[in-house]
C-alpha positions as YAML, in Angstrom:
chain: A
units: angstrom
residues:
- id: 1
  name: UNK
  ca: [-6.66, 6.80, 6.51]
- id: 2
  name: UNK
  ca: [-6.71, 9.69, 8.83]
- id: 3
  name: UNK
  ca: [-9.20, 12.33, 7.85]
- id: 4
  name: UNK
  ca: [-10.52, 16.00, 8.30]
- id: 5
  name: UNK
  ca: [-13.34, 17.76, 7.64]
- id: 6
  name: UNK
  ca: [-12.17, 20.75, 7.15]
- id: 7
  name: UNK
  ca: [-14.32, 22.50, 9.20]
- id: 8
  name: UNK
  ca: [-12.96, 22.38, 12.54]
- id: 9
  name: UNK
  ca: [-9.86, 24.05, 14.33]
- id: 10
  name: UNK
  ca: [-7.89, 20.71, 15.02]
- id: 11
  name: UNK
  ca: [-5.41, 20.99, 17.53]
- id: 12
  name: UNK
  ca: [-2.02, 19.75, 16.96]
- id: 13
  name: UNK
  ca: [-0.14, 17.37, 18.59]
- id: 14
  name: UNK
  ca: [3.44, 18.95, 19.43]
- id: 15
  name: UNK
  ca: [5.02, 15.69, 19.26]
- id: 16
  name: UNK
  ca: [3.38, 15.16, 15.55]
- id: 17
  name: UNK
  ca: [4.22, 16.40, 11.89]
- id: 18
  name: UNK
  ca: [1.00, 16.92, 10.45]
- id: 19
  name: UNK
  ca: [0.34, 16.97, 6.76]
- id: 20
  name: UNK
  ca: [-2.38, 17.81, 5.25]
- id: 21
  name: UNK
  ca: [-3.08, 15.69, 1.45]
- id: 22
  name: UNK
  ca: [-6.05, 16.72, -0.95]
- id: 23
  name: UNK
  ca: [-6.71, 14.72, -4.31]
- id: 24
  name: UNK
  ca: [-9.33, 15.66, -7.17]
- id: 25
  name: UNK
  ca: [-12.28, 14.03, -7.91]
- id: 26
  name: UNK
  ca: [-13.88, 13.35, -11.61]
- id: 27
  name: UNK
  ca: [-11.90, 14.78, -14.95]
- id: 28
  name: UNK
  ca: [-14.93, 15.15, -17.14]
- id: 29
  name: UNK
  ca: [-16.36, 11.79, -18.47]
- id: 30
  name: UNK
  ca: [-13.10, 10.36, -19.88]
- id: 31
  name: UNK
  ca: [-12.03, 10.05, -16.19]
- id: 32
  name: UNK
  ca: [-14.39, 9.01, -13.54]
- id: 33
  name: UNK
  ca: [-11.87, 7.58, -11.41]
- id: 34
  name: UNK
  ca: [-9.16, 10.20, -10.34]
- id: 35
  name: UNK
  ca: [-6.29, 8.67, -8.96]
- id: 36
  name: UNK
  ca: [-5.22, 11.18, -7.64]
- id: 37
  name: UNK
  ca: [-8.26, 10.88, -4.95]
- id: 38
  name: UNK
  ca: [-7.95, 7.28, -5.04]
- id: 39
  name: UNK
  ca: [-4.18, 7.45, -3.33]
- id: 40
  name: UNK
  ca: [-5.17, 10.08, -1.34]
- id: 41
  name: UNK
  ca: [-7.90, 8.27, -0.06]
- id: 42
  name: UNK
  ca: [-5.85, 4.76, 0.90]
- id: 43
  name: UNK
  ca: [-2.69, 6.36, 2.66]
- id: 44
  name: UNK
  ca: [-2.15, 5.43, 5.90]
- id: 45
  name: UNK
  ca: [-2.75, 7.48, 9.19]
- id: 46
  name: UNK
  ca: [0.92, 7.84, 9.76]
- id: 47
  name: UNK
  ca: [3.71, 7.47, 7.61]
- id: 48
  name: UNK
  ca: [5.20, 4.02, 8.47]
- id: 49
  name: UNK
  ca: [8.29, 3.97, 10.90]
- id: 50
  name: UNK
  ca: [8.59, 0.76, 12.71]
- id: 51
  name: UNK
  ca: [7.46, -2.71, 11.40]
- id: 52
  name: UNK
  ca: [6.08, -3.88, 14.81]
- id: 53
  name: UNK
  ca: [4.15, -0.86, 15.61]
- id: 54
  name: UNK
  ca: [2.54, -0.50, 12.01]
- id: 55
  name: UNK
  ca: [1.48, -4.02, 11.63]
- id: 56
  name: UNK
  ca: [4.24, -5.09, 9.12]
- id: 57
  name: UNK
  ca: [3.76, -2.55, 7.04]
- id: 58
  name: UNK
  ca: [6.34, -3.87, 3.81]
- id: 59
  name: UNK
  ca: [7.58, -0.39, 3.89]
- id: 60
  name: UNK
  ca: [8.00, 0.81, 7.29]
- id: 61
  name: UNK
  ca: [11.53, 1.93, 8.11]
- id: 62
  name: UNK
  ca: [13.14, 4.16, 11.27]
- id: 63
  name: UNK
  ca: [13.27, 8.02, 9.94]
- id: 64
  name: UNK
  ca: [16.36, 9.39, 9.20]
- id: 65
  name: UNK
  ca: [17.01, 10.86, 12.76]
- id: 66
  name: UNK
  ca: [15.72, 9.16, 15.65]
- id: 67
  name: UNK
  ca: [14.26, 12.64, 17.05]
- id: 68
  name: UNK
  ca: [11.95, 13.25, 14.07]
- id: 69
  name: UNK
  ca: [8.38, 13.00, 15.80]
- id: 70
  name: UNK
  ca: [5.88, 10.84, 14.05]
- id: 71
  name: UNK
  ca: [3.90, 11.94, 10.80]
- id: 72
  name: UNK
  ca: [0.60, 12.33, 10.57]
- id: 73
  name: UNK
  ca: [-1.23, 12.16, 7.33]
- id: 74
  name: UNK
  ca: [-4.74, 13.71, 7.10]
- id: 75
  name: UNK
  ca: [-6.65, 13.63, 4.07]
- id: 76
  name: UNK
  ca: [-9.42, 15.81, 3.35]
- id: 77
  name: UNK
  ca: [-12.91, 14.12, 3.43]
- id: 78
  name: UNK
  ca: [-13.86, 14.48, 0.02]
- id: 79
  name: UNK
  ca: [-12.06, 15.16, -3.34]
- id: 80
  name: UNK
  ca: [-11.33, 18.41, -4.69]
- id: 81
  name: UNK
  ca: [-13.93, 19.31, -7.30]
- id: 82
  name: UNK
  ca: [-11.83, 20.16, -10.42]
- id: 83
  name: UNK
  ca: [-13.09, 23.60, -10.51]
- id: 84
  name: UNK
  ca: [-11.58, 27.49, -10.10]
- id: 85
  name: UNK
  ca: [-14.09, 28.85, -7.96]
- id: 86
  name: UNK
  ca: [-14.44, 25.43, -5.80]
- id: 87
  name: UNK
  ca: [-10.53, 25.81, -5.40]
- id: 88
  name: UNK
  ca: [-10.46, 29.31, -4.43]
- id: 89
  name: UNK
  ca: [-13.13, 28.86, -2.01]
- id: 90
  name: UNK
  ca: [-12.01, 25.44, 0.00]
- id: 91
  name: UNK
  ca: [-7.95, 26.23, -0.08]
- id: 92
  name: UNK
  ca: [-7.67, 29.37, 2.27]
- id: 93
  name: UNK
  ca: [-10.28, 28.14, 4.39]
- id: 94
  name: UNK
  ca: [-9.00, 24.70, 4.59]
- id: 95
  name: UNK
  ca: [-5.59, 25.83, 6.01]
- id: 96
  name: UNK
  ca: [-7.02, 28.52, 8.41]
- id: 97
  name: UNK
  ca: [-8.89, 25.61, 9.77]
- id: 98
  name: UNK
  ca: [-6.98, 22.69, 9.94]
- id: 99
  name: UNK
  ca: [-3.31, 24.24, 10.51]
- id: 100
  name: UNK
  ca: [-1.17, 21.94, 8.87]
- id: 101
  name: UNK
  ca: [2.86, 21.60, 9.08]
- id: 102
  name: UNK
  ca: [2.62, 20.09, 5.57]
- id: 103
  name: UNK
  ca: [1.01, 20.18, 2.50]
- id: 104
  name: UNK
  ca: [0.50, 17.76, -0.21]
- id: 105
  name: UNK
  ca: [-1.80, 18.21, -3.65]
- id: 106
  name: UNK
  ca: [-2.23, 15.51, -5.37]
- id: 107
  name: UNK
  ca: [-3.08, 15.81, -9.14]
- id: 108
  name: UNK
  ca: [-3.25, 13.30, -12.34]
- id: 109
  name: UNK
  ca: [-1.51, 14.12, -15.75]
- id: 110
  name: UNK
  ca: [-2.69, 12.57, -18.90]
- id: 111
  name: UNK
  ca: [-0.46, 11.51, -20.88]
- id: 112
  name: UNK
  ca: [2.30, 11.15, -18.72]
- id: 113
  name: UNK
  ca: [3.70, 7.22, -17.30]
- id: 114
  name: UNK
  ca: [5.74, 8.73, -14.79]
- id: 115
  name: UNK
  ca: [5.12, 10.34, -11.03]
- id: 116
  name: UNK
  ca: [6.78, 14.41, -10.63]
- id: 117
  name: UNK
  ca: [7.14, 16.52, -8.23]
- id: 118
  name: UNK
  ca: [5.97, 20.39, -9.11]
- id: 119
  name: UNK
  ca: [8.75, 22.99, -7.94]
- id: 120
  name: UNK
  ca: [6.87, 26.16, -8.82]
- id: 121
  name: UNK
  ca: [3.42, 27.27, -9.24]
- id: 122
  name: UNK
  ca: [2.20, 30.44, -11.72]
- id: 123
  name: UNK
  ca: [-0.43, 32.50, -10.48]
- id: 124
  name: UNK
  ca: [-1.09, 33.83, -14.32]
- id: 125
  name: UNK
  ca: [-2.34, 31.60, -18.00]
- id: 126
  name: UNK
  ca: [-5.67, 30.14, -16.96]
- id: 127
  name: UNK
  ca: [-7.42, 29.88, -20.04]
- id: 128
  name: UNK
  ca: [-8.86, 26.27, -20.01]
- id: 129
  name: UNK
  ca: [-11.93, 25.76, -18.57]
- id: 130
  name: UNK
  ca: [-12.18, 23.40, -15.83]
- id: 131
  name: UNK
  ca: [-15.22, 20.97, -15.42]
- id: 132
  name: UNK
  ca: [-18.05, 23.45, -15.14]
- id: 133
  name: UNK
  ca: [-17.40, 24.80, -18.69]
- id: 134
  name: UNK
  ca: [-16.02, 28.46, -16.26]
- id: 135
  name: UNK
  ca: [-12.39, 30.29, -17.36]
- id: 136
  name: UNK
  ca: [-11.13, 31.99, -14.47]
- id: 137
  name: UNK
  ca: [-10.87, 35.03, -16.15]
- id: 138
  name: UNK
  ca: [-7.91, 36.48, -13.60]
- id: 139
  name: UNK
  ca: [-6.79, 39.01, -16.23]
- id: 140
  name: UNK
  ca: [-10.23, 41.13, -15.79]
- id: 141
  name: UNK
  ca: [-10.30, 40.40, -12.64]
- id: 142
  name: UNK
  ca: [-6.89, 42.35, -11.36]
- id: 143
  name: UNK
  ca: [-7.74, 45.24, -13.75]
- id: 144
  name: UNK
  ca: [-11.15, 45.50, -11.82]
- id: 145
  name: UNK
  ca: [-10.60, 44.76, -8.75]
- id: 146
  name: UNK
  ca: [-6.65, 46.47, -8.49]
- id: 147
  name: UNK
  ca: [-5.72, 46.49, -4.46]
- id: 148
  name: UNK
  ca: [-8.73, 43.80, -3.94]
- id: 149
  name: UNK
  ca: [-7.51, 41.23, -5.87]
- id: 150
  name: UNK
  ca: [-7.29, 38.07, -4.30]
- id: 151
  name: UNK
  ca: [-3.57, 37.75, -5.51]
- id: 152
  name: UNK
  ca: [-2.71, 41.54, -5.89]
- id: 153
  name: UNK
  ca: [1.19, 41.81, -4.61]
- id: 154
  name: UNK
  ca: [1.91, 37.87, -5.03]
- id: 155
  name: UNK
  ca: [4.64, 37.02, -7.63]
- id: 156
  name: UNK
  ca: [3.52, 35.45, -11.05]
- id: 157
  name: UNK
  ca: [5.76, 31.97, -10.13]
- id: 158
  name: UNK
  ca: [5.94, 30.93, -6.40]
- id: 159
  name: UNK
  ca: [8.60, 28.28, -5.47]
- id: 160
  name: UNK
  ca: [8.06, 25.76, -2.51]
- id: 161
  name: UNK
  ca: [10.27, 26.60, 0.07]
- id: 162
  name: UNK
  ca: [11.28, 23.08, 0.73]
- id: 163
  name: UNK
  ca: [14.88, 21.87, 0.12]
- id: 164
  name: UNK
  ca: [13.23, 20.41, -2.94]
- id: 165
  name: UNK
  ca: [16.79, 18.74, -4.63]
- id: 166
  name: UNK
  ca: [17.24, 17.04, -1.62]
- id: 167
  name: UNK
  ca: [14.03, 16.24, -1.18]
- id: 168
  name: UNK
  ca: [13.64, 14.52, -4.72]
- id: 169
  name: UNK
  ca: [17.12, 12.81, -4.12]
- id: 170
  name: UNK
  ca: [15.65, 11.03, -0.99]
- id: 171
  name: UNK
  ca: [12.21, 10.01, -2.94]
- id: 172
  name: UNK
  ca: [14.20, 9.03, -6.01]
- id: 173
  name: UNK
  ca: [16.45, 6.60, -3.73]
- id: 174
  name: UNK
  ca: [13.36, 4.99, -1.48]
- id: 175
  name: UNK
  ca: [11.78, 4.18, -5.09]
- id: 176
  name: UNK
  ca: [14.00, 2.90, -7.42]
- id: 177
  name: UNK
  ca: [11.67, 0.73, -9.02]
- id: 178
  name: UNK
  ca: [9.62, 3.82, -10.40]
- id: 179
  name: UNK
  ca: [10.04, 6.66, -12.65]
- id: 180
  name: UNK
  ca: [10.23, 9.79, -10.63]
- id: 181
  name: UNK
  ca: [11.23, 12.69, -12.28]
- id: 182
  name: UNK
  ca: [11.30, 16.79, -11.31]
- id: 183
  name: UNK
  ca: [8.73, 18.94, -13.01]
- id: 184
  name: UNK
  ca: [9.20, 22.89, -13.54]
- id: 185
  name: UNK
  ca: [6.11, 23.37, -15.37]
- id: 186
  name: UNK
  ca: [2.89, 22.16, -13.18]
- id: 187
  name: UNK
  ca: [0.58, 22.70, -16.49]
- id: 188
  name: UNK
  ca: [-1.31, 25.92, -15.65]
- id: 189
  name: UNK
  ca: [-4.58, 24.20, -14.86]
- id: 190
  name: UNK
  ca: [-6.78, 22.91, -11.53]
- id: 191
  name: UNK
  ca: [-3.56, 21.40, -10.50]
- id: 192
  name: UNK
  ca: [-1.19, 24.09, -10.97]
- id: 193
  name: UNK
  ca: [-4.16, 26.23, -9.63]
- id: 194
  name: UNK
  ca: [-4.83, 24.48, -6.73]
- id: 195
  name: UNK
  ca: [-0.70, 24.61, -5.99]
- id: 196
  name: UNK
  ca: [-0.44, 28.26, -6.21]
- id: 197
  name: UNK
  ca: [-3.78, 28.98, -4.47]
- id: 198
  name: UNK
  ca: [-2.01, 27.38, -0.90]
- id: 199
  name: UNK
  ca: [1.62, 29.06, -1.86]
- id: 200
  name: UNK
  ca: [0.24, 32.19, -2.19]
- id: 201
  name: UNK
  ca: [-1.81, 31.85, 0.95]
- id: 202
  name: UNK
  ca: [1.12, 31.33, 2.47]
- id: 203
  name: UNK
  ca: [2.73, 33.80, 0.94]
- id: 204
  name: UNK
  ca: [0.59, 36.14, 1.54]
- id: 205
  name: UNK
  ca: [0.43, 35.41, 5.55]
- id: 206
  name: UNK
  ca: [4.38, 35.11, 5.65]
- id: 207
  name: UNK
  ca: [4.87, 31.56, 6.24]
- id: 208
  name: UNK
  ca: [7.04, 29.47, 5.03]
- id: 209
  name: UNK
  ca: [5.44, 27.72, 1.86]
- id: 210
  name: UNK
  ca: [5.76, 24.09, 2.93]
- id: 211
  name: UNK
  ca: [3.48, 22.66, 0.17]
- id: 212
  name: UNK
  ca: [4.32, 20.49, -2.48]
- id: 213
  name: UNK
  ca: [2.34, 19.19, -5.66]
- id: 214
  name: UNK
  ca: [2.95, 15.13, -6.78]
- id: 215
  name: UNK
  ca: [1.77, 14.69, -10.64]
- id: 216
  name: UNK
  ca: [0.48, 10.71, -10.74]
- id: 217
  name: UNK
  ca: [-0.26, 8.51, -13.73]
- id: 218
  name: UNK
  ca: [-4.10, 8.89, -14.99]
- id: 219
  name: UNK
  ca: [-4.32, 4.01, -13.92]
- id: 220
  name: UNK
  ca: [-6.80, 3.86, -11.50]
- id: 221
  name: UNK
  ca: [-6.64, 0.18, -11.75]
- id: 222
  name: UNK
  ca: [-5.83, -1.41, -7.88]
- id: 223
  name: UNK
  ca: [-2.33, -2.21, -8.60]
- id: 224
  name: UNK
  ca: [-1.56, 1.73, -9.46]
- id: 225
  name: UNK
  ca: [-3.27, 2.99, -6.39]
- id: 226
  name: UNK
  ca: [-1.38, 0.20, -4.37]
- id: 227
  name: UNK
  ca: [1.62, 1.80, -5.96]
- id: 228
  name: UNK
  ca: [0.58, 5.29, -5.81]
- id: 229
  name: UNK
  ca: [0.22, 5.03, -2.07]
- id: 230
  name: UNK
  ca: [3.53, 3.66, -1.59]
- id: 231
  name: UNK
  ca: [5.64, 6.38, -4.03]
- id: 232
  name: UNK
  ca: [3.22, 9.08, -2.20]
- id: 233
  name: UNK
  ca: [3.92, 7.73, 1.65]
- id: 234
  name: UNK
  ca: [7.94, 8.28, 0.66]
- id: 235
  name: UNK
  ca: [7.28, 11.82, -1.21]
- id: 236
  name: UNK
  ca: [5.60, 12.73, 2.20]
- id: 237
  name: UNK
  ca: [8.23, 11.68, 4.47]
- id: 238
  name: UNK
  ca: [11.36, 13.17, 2.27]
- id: 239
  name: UNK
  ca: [9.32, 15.87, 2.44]
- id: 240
  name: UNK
  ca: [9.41, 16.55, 6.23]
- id: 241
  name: UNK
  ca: [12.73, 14.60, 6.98]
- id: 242
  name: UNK
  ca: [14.68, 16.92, 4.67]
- id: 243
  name: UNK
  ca: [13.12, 20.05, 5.82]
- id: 244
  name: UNK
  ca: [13.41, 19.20, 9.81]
- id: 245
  name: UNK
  ca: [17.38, 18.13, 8.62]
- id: 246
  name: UNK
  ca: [17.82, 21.30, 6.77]
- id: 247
  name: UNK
  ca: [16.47, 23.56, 9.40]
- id: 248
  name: UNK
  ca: [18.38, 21.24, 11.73]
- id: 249
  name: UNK
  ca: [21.92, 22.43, 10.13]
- id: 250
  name: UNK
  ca: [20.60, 25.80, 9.80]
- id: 251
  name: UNK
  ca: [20.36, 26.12, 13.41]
- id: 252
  name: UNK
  ca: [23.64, 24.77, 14.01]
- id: 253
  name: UNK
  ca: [25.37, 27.23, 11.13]
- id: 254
  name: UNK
  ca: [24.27, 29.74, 13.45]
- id: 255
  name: UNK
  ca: [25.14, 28.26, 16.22]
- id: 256
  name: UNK
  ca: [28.73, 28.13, 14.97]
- id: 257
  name: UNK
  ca: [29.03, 31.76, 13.85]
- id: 258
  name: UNK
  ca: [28.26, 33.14, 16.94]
- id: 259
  name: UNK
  ca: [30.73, 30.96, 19.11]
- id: 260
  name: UNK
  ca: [33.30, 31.86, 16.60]
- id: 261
  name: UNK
  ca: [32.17, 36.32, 17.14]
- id: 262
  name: UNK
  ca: [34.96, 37.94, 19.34]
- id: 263
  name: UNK
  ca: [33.45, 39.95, 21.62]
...
């Protein structure tokens, strides 16, 4: 697993794709295991591409186009503590510092046998407390803090601006053999929180909001991380081969409009 602190300026590698992947750590006493940290943990440096160069990895296959530089995946040391004011505090300072092409939040949800993808994440509705017993309390907070507001001018629902139909078609195909579905609602808790912290950060700085949020299964048992690792690995690299492809045919659209201007 590639790793970062957090704390220091890394310097990227213009011939890698770096993405940056956070999990969460303990849900109260009913979950001491996340698995969400647990995959996060186990991925791979890179996301596989050839069989001889990853040591046989089962699921190492060329990219999509052969000029796609290599992905890098760098988990943060340590898992998320499942808390407002710990997510408020790490998020902006973890992507000032570190920089990343990509992002990738990694959350469990009870209840649910099935691994989604979050489109959208709401920046209003916080009234569960998280681990520490605290309720964020946002509503007070804009009235008395107006202009100062950590989120004042950022829309209540902010999408990911990743071609995300395309990018669940191509994460759907590589895993057949599990039930991946498209989520619109990302459950206005830590993990919808944590989602909307880095989009509006983004958002907020004017760049493009590359992030994306993968809902797991609440099995921690070795077999679900095994397969949590491999459904994640794809989600990661549909993520960055459909974006590089669709800013790909962007740049030729344009291309083709201006040979066609008479001038």
């Amino acid at each position: 697993m590639g790793s970062i602190s957090g704390n220091e300026n890394t310097r990227p590698d213009s011939k890698e794709i770096r993405v940056l992947v956070t999990g969460f750590g303990p849900f109260r006493a009913r979950f001491p295991i996340n698995p969400s940290w647990e995959i996060a943990s186990h991925l791979p440096p890179y996301v596989p591409t050839n069989v001889k160069d990853e040591g046989h990895h089962p699921h190492a296959r060329p990219p999509i186009n052969k000029t796609t530089p290599r992905i890098k995946i760098e988990t943060y040391r340590a898992p998320v503590h499942v808390g407002y004011k710990a997510v408020r505090e790490l998020v902006p300072v973890l992507l000032d510092d570190t920089k990343p092409d990509y992002i990738l939040h990694i959350g469990m949800a009870s209840g649910r046998s099935f691994y989604s993808c979050e489109r959208r994440g709401h920046r209003d509705g916080y009234f569960m407390k998280d681990v520490d017993g605290i309720v964020l309390n946002d509503e007070d907070n804009k009235v008395k803090e107006g202009d100062d507001w950590v989120w004042h001018d950022c829309p209540g629902e902010l999408l990911t601006s990743l071609p995300f139909d395309k990018m669940f078609r191509q994460w759907e195909e590589a895993c057949p053999e599990f039930d991946t579905r498209i989520s619109e609602d990302a459950g206005k808790y830590l993990c919808d929180f944590i989602y909307y912290t880095s989009l509006a950060h983004r958002y907020k700085h004017q760049q493009p909001n590359k992030a994306m949020f993968l809902h797991v299964p609440v099995d921690s048992d070795p077999e679900s991380i095994r397969k949590g690792v491999e459904i994640t690995t794809e989600l990661i690299r549909a993520m960055v081969e459909c974006d590089l492809k669709a800013q790909t045919n962007a740049g030729d659209n344009i291309n083709t409009t201006e040979e066609k201007v008479d001038l």
